[in-house]
C-alpha positions in Angstrom: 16.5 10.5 -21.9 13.8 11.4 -19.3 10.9 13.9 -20.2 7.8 14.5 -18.2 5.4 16.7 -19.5 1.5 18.1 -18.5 -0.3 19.3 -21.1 -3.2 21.3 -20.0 -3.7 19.2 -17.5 -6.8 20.1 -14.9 -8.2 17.7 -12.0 -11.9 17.6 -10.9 -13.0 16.2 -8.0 -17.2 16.5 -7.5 -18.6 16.1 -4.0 -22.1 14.5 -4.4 -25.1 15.4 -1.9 -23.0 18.7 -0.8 -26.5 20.9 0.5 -26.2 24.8 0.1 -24.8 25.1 4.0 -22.0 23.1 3.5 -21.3 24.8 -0.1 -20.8 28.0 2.2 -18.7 26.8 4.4 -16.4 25.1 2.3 -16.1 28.2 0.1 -15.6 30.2 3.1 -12.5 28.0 4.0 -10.8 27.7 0.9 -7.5 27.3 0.4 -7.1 24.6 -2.4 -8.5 24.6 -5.4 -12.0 26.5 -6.6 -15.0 24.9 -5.7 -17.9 25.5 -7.9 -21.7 24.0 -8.2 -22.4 21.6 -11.0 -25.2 23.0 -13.1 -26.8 19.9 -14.1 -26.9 18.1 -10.5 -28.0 20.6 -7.8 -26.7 18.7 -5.2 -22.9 18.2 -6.2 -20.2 20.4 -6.0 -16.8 20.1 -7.8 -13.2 21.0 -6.7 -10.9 21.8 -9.5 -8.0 20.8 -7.6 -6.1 21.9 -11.1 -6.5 23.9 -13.8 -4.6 23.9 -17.1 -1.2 23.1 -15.7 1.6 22.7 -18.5 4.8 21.5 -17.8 7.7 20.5 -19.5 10.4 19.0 -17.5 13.6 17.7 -19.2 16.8 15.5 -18.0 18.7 18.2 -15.4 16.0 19.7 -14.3 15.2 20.1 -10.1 11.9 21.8 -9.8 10.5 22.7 -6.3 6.6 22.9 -5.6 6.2 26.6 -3.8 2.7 27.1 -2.9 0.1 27.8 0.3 -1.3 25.1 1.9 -3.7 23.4 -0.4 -2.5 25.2 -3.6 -2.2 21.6 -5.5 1.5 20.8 -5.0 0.7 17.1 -3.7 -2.2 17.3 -6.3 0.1 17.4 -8.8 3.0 15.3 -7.6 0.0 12.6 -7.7 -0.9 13.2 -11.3 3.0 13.3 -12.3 3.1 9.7 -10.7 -0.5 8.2 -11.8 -2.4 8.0 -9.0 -4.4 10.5 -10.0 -5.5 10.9 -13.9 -6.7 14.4 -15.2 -9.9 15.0 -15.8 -8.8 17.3 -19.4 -4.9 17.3 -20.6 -2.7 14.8 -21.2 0.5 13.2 -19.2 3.4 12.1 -21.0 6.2 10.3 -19.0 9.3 9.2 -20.5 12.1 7.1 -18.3 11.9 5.6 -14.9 9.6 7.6 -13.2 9.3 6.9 -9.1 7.2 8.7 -6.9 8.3 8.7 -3.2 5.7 10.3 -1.6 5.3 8.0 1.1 8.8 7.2 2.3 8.4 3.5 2.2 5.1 2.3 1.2 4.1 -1.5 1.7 6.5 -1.9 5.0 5.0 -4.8 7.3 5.2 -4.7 10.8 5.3 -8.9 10.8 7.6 -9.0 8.7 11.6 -9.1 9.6 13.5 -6.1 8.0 15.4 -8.3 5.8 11.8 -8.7 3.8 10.5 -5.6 4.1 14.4 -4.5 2.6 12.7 -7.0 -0.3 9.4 -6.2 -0.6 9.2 -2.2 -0.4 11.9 -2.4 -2.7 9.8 -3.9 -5.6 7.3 -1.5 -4.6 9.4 1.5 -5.5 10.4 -0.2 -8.7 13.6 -1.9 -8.1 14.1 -5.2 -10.1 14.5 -8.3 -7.6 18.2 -8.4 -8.7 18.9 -5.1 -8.2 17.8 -5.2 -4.6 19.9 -8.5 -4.1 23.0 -6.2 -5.3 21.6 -3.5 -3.0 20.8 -5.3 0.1 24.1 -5.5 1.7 24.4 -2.1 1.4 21.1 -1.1 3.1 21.2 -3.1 5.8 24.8 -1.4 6.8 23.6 1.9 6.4 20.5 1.7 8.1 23.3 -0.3 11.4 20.0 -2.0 12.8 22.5 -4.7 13.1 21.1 -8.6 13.7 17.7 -6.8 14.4 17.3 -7.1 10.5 16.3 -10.6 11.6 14.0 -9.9 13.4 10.1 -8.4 13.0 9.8 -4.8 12.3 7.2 -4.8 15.2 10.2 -5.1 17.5 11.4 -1.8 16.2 11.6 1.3 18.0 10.1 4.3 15.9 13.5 5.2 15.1 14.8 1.7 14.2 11.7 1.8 11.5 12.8 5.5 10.2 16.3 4.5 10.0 15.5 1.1 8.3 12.8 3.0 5.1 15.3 6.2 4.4 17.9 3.6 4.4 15.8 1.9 1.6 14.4 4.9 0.4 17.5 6.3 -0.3 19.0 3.5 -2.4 16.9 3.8 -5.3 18.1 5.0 -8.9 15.6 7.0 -10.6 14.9 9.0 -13.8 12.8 10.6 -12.8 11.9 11.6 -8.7 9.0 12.7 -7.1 9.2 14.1 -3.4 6.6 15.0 -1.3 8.0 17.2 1.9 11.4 15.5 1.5 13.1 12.3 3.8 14.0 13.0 7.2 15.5 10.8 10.3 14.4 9.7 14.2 18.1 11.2 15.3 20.0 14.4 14.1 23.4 11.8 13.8 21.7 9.4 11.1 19.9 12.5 9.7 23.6 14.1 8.8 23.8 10.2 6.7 20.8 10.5 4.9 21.1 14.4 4.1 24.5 13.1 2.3 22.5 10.2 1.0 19.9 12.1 -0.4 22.1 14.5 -2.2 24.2 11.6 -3.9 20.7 9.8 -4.7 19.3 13.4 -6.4 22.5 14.0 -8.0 22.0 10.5 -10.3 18.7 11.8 -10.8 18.0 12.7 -14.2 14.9 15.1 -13.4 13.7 15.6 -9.4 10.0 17.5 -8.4 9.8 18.1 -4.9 7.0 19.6 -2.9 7.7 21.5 0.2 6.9 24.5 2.6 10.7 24.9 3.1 12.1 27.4 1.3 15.7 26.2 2.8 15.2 22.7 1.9 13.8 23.8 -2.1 16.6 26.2 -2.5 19.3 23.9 -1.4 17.9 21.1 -3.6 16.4 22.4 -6.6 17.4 25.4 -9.5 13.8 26.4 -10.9 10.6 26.6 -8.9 6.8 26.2 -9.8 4.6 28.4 -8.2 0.9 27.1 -7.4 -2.1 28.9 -6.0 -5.3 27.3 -6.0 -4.8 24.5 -8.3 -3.4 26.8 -11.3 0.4 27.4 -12.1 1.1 31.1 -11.6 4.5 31.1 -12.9 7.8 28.8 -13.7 11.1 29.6 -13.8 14.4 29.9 -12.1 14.2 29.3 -8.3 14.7 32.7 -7.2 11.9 34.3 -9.5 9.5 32.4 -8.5 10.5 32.5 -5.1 9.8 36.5 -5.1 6.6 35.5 -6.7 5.5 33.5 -4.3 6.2 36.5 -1.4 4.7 39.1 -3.3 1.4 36.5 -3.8 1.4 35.6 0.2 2.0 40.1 0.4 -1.0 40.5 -1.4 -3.0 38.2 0.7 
């Protein structure tokens, strides 16, 4: 049974040797998280990149990340997967938790595709024998054909995008983290991986996925989590919070 859960959880990141100047102009910018001055060092500032965020995410849920540029969605997705740790609050992840928020992290361009099948595998937390069972599989779905052989710096850049969805989109995971969603060099392999993805997030026992499409959240996930400068404004069904977030972008 897969659980992930935030509990109060807020994210600080100080800026040291930040003069007055640029204090104003970053303020005058914003559009992440606040930024305020840090009272016992004059000369660092600190972005609260999140504040208090609670979350309880259970097996069957499909959440989508609304929010303005900068409003903490990838913030977030990074603390959910622990690359970032909070500063206050506490993280509890049960199940098999993998964060795809680079599509194939690890890929090598010296190394043949076969390999980098291999090694970005184990990088998104497959066991070595459950990308053995898996490897036939990829490398017909990604139809790259005896250039598996070969070095991925013989690829074109839509041999490489074909080869890390088709790895990408192999995984079993509790629990998944998308950042922006998987897409393809060519609209005919893009139909494949839009069916791939949807089998992959239907064996998915909970699914968070960040995005500025509307289309893509709706068509993916049931409940939404609305951000706005590093605080969560509201959680719910997706089309609640989907209002919410037009009424905050309405309200300027």
């Amino acid at each position: 049974m897969s659980n992930l859960l935030l509990e109060n959880v807020s994210v600080d990141f100080p800026i040291f040797g930040a003069n007055k100047n640029l204090r104003l102009s970053l303020l005058s910018g914003l559009t992440g998280g606040r930024i305020i001055p840090n009272r016992l060092q004059k000369q660092t500032i600190i972005i609260k990149a999140l504040e208090n965020v609670s979350l309880d995410l259970r097996e069957g849920d499909r959440v989508g990340l609304i929010g303005h540029n900068g409003a903490g969605k990838s913030t977030l997705l990074r603390v959910m997967a622990g690359i970032y740790h909070p500063t206050s609050g506490r993280l509890s992840v049960q199940g098999r938790l993998t964060p795809l928020l680079d599509i194939a992290p690890g890929l090598e361009p010296e190394d043949t595709g076969y390999d980098n099948i291999i090694t970005v595998g184990l990088l998104l937390g497959m066991s070595l024998p459950e990308i053995t069972a898996k490897l036939p599989g990829i490398v017909e779905f990604s139809e790259l054909g005896d250039f598996i052989h070969l070095p991925m710096r013989t690829y074109s850049s839509g041999m490489m995008a074909r080869l890390s969805t088709s790895i990408a989109t192999s995984i079993d995971p509790g629990i998944l983290l998308l950042d922006e969603g998987i897409g393809a060099a060519d609209a005919r392999f893009g139909e494949k991986i839009a069916r791939r993805m949807k089998e992959m997030v239907e064996r998915t026992e909970i699914l968070v996925l960040a995005s500025h499409s509307e289309a893509l959240l709706g068509s993916m996930c049931d409940k939404a989590a609305l951000m706005h400068h590093g605080k969560l404004l509201e959680f719910g069904s997706f089309e609640t919070v989907q209002k919410a977030y037009h009424r905050v972008l309405q309200e300027g």
